[in-house]
C-alpha positions as CSV (number, residue, x, y, z in Angstrom):
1,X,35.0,-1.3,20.5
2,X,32.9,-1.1,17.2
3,X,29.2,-2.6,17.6
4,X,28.7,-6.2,15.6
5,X,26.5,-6.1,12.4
6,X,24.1,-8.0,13.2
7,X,22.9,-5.9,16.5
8,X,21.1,-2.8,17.4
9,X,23.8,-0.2,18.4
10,X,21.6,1.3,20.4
11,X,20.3,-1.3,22.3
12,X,23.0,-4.1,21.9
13,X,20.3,-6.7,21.4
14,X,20.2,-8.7,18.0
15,X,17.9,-7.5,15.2
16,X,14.5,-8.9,15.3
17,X,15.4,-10.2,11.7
18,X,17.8,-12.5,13.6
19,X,19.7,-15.4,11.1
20,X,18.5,-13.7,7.9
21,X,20.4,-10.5,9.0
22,X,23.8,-12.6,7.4
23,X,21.6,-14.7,5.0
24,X,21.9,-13.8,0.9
25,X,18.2,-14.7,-0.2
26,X,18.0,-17.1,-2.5
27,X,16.1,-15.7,-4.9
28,X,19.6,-13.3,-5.7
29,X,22.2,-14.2,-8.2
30,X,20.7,-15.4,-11.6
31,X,17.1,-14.4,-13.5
32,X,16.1,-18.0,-12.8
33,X,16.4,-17.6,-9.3
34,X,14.6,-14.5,-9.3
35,X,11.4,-16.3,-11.5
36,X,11.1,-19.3,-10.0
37,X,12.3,-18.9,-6.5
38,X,10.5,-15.4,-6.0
39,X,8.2,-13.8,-8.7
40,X,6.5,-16.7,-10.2
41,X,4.1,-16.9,-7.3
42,X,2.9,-13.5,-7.0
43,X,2.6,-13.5,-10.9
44,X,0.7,-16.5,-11.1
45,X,-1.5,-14.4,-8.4
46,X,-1.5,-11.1,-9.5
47,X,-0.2,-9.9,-6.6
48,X,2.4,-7.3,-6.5
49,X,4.7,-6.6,-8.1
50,X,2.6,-8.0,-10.8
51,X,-0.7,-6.3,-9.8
52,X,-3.6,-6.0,-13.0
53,X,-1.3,-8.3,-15.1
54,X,-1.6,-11.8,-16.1
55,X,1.2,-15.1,-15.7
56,X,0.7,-15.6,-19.2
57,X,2.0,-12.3,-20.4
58,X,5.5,-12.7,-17.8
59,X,6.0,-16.3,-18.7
60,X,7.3,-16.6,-22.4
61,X,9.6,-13.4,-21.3
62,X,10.9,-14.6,-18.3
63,X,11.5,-18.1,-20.0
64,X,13.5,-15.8,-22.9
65,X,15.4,-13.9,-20.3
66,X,16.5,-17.8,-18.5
67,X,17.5,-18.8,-22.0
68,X,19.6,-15.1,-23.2
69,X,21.5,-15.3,-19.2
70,X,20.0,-11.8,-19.0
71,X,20.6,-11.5,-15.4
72,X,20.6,-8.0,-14.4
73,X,17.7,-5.9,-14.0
74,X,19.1,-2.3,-14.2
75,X,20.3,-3.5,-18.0
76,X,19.1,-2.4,-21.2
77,X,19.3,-5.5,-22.2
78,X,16.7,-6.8,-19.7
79,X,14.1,-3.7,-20.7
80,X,13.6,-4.6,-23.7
81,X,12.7,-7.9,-23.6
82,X,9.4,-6.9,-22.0
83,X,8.5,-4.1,-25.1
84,X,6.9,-6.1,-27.4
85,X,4.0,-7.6,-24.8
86,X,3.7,-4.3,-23.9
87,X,3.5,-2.6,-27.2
88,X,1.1,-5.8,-28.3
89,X,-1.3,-5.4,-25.3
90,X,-1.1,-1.5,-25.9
91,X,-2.4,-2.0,-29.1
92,X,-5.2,-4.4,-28.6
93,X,-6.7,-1.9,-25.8
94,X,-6.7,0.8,-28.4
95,X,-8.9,-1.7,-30.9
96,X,-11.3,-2.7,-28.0
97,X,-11.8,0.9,-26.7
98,X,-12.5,1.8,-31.0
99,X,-15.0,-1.1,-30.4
100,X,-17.0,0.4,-27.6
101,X,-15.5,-2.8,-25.0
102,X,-14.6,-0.4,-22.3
103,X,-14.4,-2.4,-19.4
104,X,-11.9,-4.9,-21.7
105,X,-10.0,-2.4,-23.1
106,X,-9.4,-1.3,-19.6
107,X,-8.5,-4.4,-18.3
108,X,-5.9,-4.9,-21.5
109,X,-4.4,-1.3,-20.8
110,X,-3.9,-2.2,-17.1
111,X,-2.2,-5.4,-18.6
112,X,0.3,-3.6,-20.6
113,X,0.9,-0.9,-17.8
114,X,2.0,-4.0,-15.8
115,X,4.4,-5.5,-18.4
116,X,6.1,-1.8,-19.1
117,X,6.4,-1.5,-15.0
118,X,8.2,-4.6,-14.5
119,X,10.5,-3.3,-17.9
120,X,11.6,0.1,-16.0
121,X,12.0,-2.0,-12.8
122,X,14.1,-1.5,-10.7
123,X,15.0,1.7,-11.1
124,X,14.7,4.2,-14.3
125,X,18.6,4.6,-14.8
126,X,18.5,4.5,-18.7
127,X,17.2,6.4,-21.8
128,X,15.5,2.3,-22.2
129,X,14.1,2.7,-19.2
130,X,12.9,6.1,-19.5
131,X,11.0,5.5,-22.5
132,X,9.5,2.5,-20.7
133,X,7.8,4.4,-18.1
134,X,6.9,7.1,-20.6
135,X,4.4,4.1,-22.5
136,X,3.8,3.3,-19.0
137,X,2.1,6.6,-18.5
138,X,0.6,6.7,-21.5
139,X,-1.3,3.4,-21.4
140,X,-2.4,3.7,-17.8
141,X,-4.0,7.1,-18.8
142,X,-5.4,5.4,-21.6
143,X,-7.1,3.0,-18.7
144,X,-7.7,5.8,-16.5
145,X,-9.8,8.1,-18.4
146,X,-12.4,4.7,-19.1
147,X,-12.7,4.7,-15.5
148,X,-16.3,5.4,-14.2
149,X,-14.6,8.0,-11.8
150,X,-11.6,8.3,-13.9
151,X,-8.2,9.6,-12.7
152,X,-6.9,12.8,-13.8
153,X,-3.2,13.7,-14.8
154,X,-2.2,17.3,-13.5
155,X,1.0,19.4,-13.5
156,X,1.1,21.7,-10.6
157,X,3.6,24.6,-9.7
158,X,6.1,23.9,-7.3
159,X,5.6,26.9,-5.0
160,X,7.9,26.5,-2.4
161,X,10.9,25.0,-5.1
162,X,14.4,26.0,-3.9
163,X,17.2,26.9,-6.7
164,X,18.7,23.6,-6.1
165,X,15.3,21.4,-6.9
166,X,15.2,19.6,-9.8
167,X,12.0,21.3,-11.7
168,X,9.4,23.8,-11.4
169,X,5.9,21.1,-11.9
170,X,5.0,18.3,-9.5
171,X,3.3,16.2,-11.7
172,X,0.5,14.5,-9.6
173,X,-2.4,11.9,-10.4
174,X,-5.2,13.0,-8.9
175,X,-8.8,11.1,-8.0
176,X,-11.7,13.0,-6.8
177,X,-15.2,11.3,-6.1
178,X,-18.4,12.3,-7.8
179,X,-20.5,15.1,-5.9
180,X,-17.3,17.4,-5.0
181,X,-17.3,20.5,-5.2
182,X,-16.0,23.7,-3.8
183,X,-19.2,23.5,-1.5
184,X,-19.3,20.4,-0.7
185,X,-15.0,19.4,-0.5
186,X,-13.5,16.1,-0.2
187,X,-11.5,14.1,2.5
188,X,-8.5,13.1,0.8
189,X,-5.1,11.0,1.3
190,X,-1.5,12.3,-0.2
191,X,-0.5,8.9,-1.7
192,X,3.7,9.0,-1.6
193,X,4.8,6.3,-3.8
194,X,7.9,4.4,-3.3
195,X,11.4,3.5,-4.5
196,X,10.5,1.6,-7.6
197,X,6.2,2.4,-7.1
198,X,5.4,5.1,-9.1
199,X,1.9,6.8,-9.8
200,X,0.8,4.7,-12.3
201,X,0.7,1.5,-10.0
202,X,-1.8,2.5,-7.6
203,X,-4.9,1.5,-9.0
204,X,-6.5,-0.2,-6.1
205,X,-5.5,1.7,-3.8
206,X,-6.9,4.7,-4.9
207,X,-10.3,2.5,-5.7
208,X,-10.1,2.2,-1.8
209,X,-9.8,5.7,-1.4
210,X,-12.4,6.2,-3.7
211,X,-15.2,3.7,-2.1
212,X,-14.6,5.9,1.3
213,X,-15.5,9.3,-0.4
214,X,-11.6,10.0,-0.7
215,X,-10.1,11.6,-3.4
216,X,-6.5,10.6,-4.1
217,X,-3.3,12.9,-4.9
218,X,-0.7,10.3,-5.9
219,X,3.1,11.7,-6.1
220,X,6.2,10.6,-6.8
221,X,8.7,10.9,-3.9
222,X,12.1,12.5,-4.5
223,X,14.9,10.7,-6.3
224,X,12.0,8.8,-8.6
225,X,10.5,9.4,-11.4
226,X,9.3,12.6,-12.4
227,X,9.8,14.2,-9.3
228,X,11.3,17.9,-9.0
229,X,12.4,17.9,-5.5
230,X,16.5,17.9,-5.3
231,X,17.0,14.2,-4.2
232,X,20.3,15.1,-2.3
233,X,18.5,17.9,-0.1
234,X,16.8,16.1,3.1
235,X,14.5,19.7,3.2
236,X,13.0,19.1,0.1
237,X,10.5,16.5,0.6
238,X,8.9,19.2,2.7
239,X,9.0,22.1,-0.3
240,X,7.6,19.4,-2.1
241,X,4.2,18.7,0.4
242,X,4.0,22.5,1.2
243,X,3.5,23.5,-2.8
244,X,0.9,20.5,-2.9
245,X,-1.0,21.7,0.3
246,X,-0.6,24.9,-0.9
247,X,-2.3,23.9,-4.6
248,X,-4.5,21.9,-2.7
249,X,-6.1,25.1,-0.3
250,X,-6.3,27.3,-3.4
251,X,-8.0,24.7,-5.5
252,X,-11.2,24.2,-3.1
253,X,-12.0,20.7,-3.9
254,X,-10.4,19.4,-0.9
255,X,-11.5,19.5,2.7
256,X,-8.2,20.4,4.1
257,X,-9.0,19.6,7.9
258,X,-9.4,16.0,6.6
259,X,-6.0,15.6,4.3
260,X,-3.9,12.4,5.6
261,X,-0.5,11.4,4.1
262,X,0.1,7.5,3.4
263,X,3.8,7.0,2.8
264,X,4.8,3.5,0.9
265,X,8.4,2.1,1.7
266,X,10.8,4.6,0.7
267,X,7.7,7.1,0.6
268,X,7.0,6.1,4.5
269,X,9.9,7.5,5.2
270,X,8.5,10.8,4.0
271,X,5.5,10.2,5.2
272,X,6.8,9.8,9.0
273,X,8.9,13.2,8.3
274,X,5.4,15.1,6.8
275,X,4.0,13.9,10.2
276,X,6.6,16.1,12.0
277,X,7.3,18.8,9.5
278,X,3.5,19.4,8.1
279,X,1.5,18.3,11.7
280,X,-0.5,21.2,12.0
281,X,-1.9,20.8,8.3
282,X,-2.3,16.9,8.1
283,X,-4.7,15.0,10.1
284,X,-2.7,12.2,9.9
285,X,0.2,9.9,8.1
286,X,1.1,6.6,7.5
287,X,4.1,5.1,7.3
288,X,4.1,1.9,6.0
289,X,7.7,0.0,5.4
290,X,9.5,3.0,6.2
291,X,13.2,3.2,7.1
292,X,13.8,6.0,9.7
293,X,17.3,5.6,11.0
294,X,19.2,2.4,11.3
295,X,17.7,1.2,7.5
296,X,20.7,4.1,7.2
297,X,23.8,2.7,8.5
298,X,26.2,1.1,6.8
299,X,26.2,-2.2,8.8
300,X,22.7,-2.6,7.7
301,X,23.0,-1.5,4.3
302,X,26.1,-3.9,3.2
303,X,23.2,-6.8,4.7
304,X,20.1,-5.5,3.4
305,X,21.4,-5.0,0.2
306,X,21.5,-8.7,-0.1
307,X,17.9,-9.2,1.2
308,X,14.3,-9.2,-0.7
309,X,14.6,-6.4,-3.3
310,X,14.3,-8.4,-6.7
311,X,18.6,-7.3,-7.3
312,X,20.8,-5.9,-5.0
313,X,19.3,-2.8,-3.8
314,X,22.7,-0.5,-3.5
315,X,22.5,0.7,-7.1
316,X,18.9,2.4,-6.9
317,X,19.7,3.6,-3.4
318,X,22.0,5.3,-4.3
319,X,20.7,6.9,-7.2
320,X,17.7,7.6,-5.7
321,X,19.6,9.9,-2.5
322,X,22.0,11.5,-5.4
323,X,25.3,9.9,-4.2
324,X,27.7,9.7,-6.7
325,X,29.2,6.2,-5.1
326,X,27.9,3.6,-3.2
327,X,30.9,4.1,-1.2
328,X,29.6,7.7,-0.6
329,X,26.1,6.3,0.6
330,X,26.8,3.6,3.0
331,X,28.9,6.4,4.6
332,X,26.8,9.1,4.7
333,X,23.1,8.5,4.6
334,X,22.6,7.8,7.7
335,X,24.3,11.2,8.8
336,X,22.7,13.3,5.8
337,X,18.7,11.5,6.3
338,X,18.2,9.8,9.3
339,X,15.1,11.1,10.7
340,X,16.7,11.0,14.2
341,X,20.1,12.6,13.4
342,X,18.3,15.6,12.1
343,X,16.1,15.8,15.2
344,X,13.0,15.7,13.2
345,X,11.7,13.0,15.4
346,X,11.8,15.7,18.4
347,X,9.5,17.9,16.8
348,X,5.2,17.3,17.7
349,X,3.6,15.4,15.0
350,X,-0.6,14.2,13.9
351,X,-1.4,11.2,14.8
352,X,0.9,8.7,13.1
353,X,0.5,4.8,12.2
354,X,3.4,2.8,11.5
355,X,2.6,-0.6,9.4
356,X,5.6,-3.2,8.6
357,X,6.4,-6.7,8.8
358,X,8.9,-7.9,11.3
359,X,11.0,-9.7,9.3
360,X,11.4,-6.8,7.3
361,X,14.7,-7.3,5.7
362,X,15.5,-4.1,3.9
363,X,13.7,-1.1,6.0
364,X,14.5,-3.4,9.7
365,X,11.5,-3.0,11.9
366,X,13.6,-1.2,14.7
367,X,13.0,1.6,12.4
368,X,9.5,2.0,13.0
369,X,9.5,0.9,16.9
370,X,12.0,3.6,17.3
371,X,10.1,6.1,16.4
372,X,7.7,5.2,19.4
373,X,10.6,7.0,21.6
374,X,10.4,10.4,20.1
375,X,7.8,13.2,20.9
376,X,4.0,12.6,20.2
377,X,3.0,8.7,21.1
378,X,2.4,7.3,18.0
379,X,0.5,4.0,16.8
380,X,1.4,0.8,15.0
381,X,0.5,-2.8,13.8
382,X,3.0,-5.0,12.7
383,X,3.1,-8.3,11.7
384,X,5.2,-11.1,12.6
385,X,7.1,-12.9,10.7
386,X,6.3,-11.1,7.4
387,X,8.6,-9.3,5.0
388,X,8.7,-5.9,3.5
389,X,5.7,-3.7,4.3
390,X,3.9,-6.6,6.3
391,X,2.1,-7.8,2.8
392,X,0.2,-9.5,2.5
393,X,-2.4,-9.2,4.9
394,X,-1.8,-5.4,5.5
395,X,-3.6,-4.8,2.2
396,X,-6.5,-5.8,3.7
397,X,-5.9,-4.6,7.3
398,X,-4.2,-1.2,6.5
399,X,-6.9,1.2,4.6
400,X,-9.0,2.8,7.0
401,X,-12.4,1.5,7.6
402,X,-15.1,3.3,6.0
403,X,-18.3,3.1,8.9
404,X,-20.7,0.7,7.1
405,X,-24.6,-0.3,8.6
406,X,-23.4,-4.0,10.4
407,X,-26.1,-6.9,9.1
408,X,-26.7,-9.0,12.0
409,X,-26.9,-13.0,11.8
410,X,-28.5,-14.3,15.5
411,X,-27.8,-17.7,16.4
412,X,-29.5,-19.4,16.8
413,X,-32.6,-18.1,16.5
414,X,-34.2,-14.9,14.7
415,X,-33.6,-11.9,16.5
416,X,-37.3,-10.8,17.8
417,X,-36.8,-7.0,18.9
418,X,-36.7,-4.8,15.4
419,X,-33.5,-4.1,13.2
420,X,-32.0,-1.0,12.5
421,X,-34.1,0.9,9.6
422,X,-30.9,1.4,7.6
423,X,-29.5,-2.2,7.8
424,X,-31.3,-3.5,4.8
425,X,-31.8,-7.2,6.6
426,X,-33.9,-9.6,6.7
427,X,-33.7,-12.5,8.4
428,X,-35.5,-15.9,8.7
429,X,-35.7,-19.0,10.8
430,X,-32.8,-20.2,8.4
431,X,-30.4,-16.9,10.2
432,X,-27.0,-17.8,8.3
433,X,-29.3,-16.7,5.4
434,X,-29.1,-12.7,4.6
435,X,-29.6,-10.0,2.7
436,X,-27.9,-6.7,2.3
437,X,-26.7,-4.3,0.0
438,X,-23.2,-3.4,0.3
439,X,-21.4,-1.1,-2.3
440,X,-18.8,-3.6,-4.5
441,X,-15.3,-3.4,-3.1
442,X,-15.9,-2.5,0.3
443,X,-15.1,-4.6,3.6
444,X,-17.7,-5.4,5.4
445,X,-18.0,-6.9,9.1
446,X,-20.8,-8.9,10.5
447,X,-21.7,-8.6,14.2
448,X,-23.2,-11.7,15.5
449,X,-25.0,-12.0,17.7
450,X,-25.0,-15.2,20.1
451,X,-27.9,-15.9,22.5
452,X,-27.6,-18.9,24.5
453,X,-28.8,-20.4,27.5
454,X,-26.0,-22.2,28.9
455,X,-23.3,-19.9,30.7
456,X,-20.5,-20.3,28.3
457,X,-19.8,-21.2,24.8
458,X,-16.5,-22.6,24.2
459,X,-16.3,-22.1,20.5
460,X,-18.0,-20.7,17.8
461,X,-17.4,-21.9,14.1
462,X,-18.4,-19.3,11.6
463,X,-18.5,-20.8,8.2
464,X,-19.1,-18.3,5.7
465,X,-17.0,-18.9,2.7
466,X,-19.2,-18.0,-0.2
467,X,-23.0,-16.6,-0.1
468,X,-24.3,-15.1,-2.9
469,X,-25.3,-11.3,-2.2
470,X,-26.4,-8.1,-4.1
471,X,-23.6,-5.2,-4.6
472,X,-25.0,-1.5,-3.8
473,X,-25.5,-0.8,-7.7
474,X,-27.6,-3.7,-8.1
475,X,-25.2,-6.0,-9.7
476,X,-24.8,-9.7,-8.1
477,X,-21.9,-9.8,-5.8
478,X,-20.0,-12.7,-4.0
479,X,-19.6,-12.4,-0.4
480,X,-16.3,-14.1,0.7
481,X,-14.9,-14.7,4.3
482,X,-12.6,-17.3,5.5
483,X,-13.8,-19.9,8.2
484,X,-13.1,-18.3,11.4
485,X,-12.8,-20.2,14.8
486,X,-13.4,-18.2,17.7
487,X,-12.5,-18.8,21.2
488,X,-15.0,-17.5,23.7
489,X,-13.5,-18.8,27.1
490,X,-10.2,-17.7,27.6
491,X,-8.2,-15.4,29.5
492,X,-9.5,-11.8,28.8
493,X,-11.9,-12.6,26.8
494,X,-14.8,-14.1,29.5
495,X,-15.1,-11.0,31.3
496,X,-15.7,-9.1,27.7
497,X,-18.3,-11.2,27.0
498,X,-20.1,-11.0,30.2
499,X,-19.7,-7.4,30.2
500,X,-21.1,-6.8,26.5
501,X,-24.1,-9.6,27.5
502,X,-24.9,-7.3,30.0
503,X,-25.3,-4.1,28.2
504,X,-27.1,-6.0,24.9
505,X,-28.8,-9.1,25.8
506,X,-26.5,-11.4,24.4
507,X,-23.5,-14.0,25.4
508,X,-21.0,-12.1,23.2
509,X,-20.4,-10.1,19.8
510,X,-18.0,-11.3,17.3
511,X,-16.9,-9.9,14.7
512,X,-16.1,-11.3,11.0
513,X,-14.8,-9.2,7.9
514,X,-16.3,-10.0,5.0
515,X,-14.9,-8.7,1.4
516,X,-17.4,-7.9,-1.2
517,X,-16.2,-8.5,-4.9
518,X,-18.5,-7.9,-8.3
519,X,-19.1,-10.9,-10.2
């Protein structure tokens, strides 16, 4: 007896996705659904997909595209709407870099990079399309090269190329802070993009890498883009990271015990197979939105198809695996890439996170919880009830923690014994008052510090939305942290306290991330 759709074959339980396994979102079936039911949030936030653009550059088009019934993404017809902001925007960036405005000409390049991405969305499947990400490209380079540590745009050989891969150059954007050198080599991260995120949309990502000392090497995965690896082989994603590595070694610049791979949706899955393939040469991966196995099947496929990608996903699937039908996918992907079919989830791996939402509805978080059954032990942190790659708050939870001096606020009175020399902080009898210098960009967390007489505390409010603050080049910064409410007395928690009251002289230690942005 065949296994029901909407169940885990493996485990005959129902998919954590539950109702919206059968459910066609709503944002499917016309342009104006798409705007106004989807995309018009996140644009009005610049949050991806429209990340560094502006609402009032998607607007008029969008309203163009409602009027024309120009419904279908993958179409010419759609592409070109979006060409003349771009080719506008493109053009006023040139005039303002002639005119010395870098940091506006950047911010008008990154503009036009955006409108050009969402033209070549979802998938580059047309000459239209082509050209699209071409100007793409060419604009963001424009941006790049006005960046204080701007980002370079190499061609490397593809050493380990088989005869049937689809080029000899990896093209690669690559990062590198100030201060590297041969002597003194970098940490870095391999950033693998995703189905319809390619290298130029990674700018603040790779400004995270940067403010931790990390240089970037940002790639296109196989079946994108530009890249040369033969998108119906499952072996060549690993050609692909040995000729980098390979580069990578030979070059110098790069610390090669400290190399971690971060994959991106369809890029986590190669990231999770890099774990197991390349283990002994990364220190190690992400996988973030990754489909492993079931994302594979065929029962899941004919659902997911119909789930949060902007259009129905089938037609950039399937291009992007080199079927020639989407008949011929939904019946053998899962037999020609599933991770656990071709037993690369047997072999030892580095240390692995896997990141995802739980509602996930087009790589099913099964995938990544599956892989905690296989070899190594592995780590994750999912988030319930959130869709595709657990965003947003995995922006913020997801890059790695650079180790930062913690400023201190005592409550509620001023700390008497002496502060750390390399804090920065002074304090006064006013303690919610502080200074400290923390580099722009950078997450900060704030230990405090409670000393109390009375035995417990049953809450602590923290209020500290907005305080004025000083970034580490000089320049005024905004410190901004939501209002967090913190338990002290329940279960688990009371012995912690006690325990850490013991060992510093205080009731308990809480800590509150605080973001840093120039102003």
């Amino acid at each position: 007896m065949s296994t029901p759709a909407n169940v885990d074959p493996r485990t005959g339980s129902r998919w954590i996705l539950g109702d919206k396994f059968e459910q066609v979102y709503p944002h499917l079936g016309s342009i104006d659904n798409l705007w106004n039911k989807k995309w018009k949030f996140p644009c009005e936030r610049s949050l991806y997909p429209f990340h560094d653009g502006k609402y009032e550059d998607f607007a008029p088009i969008f309203e163009t595209l409602i009027q024309k019934g120009i419904h279908d993404g993958y179409s010419v017809e759609y592409t070109k709407e979006f060409l003349p902001t771009a080719e506008r925007l493109s053009k006023e960036g040139d005039e303002l870099a002639k005119a010395g405005k870098k940091e506006e000409a950047i911010d008008i390049y990154l503009r036009a990079c955006t409108v050009y991405r969402i033209a070549r969305f979802p998938y580059i499947n047309s000459d239209v399309k082509e050209a699209a990400y071409k100007s793409q490209k060419d604009v963001y380079m424009k941006a790049a090269a006005l960046f204080e540590t701007p980002i370079e745009d190499v061609s490397i050989p593809h050493t380990a190329a088989a005869p049937n891969d689809e080029g000899k150059q990896i093209p690669l954007y690559i990062r590198i802070p100030h201060g590297t050198s041969k002597a003194n080599p970098t940490p870095s991260v391999i950033l693998m993009c995703g189905l319809d995120g390619h290298r130029p949309d990674n700018t603040v990502r790779s400004n995270e890498f940067l403010a931790r000392g990390w240089a970037s090497i940002i790639v296109d995965i196989p079946g994108t883009a530009d890249c040369p690896a033969d998108r119906k082989d499952h072996t060549s994603p690993d050609r692909l990271w040995t000729s980098i590595l390979d580069w990578m070694a030979q070059d110098g610049r790069f610390h090669m015990g400290k190399v971690l791979c971060w994959g991106l949706s369809a890029g986590g899955h190669n990231a999770i197979r890099a774990a197991h393939t390349h283990s002994t040469r990364l220190l190690g991966a992400v996988g973030q939105g990754a489909g492993t196995h079931h994302f594979f099947s065929r029962p899941w496929l004919e659902k997911a198809k119909n789930h949060e990608y902007p259009w129905t996903a089938l037609p950039a699937l399937r291009a992007k695996f080199g079927y020639a039908t989407e008949e011929d996918f939904l019946n053998h992907a899962q037999k020609d890439f599933s991770l656990v079919e071709k037993k690369i989830v047997d072999m030892p791996s580095c240390r692995l996170l896997l990141i995802n939402g739980t509602h996930d509805g087009l790589m099913p978080i099964e995938d990544s919880m599956l892989m905690m059954e296989y070899g190594t032990p592995k780590e994750a942190r999912f988030f319930t009830g959130l869709l595709h790659m657990g965003y947003p708050p995995a922006n913020g939870i997801t890059p790695p923690q650079r180790p930062l001096p913690h400023p201190h606020i005592i409550l509620p009175r001023p700390r008497q014994d002496p502060l750390p020399r390399h804090s920065k902080l002074r304090t006064t009898r006013r303690p919610q008052m502080l200074r400290h210098l923390v580099p722009r960009g950078h997450v900060q967390h704030l230990l405090i510090h409670i000393r109390e007489e009375t035995p417990r505390i049953p809450r602590l409010d923290v209020r500290l939305r907005r305080a004025q603050g000083v970034n580490g080049d000089g320049t005024p910064g905004v410190l901004v942290a939501p209002e967090v409410h913190v338990p002290l007395a329940v279960d688990g928690v009371e012995t912690q306290v006690r325990e850490r009251g013991r060992r510093e002289g205080a009731l308990a230690v809480v800590v509150v991330p605080v973001v840093v942005r120039g102003v």
